[in-house]
C-alpha atoms as a printed R data frame, in Angstrom:
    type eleno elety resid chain resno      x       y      z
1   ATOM     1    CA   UNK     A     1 84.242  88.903 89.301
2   ATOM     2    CA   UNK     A     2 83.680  90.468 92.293
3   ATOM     3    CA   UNK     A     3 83.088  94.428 92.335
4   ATOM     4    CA   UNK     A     4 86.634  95.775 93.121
5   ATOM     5    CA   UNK     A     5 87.790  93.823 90.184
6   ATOM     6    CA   UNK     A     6 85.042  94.428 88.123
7   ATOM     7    CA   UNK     A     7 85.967  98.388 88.731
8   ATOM     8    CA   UNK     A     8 88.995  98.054 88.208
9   ATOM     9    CA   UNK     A     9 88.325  96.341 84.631
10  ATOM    10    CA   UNK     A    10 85.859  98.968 83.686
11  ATOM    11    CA   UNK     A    11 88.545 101.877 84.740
12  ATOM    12    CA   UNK     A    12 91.236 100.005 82.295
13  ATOM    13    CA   UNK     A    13 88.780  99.513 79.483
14  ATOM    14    CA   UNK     A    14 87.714 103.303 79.615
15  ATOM    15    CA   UNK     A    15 91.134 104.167 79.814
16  ATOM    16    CA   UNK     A    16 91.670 102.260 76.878
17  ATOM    17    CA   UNK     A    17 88.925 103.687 75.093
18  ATOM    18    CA   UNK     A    18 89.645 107.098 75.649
19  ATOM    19    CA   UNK     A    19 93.161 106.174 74.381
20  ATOM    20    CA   UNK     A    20 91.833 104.440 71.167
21  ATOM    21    CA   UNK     A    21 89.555 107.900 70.670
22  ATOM    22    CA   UNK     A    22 92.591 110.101 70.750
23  ATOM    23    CA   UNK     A    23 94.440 107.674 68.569
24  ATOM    24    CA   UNK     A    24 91.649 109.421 66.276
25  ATOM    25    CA   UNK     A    25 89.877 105.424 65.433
26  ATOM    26    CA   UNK     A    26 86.728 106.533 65.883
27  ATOM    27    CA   UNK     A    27 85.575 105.781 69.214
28  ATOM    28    CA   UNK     A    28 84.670 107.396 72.431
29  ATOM    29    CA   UNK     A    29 85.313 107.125 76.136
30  ATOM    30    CA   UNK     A    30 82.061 105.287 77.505
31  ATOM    31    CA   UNK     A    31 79.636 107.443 79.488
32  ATOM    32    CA   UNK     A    32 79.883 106.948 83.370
33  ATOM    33    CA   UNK     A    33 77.465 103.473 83.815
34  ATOM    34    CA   UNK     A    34 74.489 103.609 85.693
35  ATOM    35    CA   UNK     A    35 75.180 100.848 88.297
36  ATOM    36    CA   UNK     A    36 73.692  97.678 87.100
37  ATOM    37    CA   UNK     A    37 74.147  99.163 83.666
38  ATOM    38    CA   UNK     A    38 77.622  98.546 82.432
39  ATOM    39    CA   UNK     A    39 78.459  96.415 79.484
40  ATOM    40    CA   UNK     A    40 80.095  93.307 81.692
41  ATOM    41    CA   UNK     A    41 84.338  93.482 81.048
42  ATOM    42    CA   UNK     A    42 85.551  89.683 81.362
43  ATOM    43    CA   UNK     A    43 88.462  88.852 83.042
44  ATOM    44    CA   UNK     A    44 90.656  89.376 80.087
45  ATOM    45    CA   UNK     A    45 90.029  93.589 79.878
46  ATOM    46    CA   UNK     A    46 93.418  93.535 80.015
47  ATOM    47    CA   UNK     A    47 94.131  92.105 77.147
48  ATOM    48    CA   UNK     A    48 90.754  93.752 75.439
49  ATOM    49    CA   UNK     A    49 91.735  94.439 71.154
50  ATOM    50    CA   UNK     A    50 89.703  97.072 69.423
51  ATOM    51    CA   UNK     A    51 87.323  94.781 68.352
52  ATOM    52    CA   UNK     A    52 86.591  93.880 71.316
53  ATOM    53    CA   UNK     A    53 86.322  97.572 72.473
54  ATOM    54    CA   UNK     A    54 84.026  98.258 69.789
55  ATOM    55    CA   UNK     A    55 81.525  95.793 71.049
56  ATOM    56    CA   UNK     A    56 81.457  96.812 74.568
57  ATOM    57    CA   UNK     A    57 81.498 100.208 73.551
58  ATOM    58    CA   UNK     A    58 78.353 100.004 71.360
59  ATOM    59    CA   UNK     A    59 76.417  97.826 74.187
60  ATOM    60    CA   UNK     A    60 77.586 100.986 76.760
61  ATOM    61    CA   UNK     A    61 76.197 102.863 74.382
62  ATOM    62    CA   UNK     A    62 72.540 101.087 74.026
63  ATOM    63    CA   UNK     A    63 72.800 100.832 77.887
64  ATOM    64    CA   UNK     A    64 73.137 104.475 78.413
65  ATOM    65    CA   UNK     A    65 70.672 104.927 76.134
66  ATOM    66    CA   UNK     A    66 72.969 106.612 73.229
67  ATOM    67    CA   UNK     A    67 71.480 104.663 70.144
68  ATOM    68    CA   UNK     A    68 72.403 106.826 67.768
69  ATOM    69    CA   UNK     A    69 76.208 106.504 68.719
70  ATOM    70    CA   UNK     A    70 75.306 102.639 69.071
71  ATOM    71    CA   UNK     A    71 73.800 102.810 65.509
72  ATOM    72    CA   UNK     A    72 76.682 104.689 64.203
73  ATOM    73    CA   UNK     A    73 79.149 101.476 64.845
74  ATOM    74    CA   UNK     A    74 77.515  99.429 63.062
75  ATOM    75    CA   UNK     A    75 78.534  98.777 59.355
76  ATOM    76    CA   UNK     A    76 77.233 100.842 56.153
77  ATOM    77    CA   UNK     A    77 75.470  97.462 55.445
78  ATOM    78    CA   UNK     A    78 73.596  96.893 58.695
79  ATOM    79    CA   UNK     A    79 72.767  99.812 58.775
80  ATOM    80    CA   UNK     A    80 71.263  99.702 54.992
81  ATOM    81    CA   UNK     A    81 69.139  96.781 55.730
82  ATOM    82    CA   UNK     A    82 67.554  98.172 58.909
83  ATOM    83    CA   UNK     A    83 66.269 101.596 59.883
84  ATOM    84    CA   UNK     A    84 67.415 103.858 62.772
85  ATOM    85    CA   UNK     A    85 63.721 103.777 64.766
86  ATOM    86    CA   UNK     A    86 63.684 100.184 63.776
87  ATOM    87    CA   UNK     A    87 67.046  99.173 65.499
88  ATOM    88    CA   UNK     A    88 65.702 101.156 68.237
89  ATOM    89    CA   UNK     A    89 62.772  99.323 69.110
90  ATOM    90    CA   UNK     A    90 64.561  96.412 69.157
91  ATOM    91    CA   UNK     A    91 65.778  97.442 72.269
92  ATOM    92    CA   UNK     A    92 62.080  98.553 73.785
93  ATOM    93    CA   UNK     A    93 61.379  95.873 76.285
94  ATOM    94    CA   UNK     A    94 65.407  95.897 77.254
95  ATOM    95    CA   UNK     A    95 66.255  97.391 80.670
96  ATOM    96    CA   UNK     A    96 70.235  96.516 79.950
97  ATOM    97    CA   UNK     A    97 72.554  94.170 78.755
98  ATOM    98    CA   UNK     A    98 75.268  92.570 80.517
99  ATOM    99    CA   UNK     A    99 78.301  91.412 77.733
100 ATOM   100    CA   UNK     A   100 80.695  89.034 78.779
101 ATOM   101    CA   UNK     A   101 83.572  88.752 75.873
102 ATOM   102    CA   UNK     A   102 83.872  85.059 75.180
103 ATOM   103    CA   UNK     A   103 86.850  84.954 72.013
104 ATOM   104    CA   UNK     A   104 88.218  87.055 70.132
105 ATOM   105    CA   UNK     A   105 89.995  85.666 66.378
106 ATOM   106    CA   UNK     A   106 92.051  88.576 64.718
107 ATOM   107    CA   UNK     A   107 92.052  88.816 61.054
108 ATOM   108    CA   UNK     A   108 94.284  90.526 58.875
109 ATOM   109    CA   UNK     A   109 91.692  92.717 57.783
110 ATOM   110    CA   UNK     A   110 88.728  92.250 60.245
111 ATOM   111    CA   UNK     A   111 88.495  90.573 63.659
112 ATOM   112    CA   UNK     A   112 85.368  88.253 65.085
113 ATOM   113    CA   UNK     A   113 84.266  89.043 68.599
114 ATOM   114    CA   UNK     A   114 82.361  85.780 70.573
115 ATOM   115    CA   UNK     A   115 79.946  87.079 73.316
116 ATOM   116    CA   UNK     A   116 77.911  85.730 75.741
117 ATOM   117    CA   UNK     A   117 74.799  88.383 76.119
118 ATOM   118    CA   UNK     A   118 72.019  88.598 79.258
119 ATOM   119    CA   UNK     A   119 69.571  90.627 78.005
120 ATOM   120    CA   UNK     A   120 67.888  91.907 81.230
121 ATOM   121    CA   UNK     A   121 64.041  92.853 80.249
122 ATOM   122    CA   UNK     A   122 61.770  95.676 81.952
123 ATOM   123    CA   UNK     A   123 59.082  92.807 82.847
124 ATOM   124    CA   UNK     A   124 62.648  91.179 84.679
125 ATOM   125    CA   UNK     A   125 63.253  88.417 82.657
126 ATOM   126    CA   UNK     A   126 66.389  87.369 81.557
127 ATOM   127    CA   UNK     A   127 67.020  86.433 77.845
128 ATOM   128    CA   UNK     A   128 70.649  84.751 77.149
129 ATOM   129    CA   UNK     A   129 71.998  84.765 74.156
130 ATOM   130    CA   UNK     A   130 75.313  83.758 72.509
131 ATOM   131    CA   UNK     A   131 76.657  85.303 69.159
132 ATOM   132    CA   UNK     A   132 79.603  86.788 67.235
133 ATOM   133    CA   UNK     A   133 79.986  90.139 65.414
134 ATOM   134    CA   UNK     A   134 82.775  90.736 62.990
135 ATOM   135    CA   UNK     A   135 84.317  94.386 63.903
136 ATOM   136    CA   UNK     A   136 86.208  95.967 60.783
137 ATOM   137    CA   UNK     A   137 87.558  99.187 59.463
138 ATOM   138    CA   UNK     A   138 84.849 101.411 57.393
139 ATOM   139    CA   UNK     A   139 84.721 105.143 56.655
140 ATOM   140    CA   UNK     A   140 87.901 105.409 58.753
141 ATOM   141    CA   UNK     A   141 86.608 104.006 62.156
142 ATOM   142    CA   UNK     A   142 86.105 100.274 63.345
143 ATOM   143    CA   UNK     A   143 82.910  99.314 62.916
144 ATOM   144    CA   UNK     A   144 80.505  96.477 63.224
145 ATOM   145    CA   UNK     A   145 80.099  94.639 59.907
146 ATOM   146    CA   UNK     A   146 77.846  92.049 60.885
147 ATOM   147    CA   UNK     A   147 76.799  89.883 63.677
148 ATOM   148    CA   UNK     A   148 74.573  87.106 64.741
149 ATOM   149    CA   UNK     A   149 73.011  86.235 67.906
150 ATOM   150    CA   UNK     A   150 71.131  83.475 68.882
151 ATOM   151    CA   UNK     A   151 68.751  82.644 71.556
152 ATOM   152    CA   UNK     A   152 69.697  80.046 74.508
C-alpha cells in the first residue's frame, strides 16, 4: 500500500477509533505513530469492525510503548494467567510490530480476528508470525479473550 494510502487508512481507522471511544466502548484514539511504528491497516480499514479495532489498537499501543493500556485489552483470563512485567518482557527484544488484518468472522457474541504479524526485533531481524485472537465484550469494553500466534 503505498504511503498516501496507507495515511489515509490510518486517518480513517483513528477516526474510527475516536468514534468507537465516544460511543463510550472502551477504547481510545491511537497515539500519533512514530513513523515506522504504526500497527499496519490492510486494505480493508474501511470496512475495519471493532474487533478488528481492538487488535490494532492494542498493537498501537505496545508500539508506542503504552503496555499498560495494551495489557488492559486483554481479557480478565489472560490477564490471570500472566503477569503485567511478564507480558512486558515479552516485548523486550521488539522494536515494533507491523499487523496486517487477514479475516475477520463475527460472532453473535464474540468475533475472531486473523492476523498476519512482522515482529521487527532491536538486533533487526524479522520474526513472522500468523495467529487469531478472539475480541469480546468484558467489564463493559471489548476486549481480547484469547489468542494464539504461531511462528512462520
Amino acid at each position: 500500500m503505498g504511503h498516501g494510502k496507507r495515511a489515509m487508512a490510518g486517518a480513517v481507522v483513528a477516526l474510527m477509533i475516536g468514534c468507537v471511544s465516544l460511543c463510550g466502548d472502551g477504547l481510545r484514539a491511537a497515539a500519533a505513530p512514530m513513523p515506522g511504528q504504526q500497527a499496519h491497516i490492510a486494505s480493508s480499514a474501511y470496512r475495519n469492525s471493532i474487533a478488528e479495532i481492538v487488535v490494532l489498537n492494542f498493537y498501537d499501543a505496545i508500539n508506542t510503548g503504552d503496555f499498560e493500556y495494551a495489557y488492559a485489552l486483554l481479557g480478565r483470563s489472560w490477564r490471570a494467567g500472566q503477569s503485567y512485567d511478564s507480558f512486558v518482557q515479552g516485548f523486550a527484544a521488539t522494536a515494533w510490530d507491523d499487523v496486517t488484518v487477514l479475516a475477520t468472522t463475527e460472532g453473535r457474541t464474540s468475533s475472531t480476528v486473523t492476523i498476519a504479524l512482522d515482529a521487527y526485533q532491536k538486533d533487526g531481524s524479522v520474526r513472522y508470525y500468523r495467529g487469531t485472537y478472539t475480541v469480546g465484550y468484558e467489564g463493559g469494553i471489548h476486549r481480547i479473550l484469547s489468542g494464539t500466534l504461531r511462528q512462520l
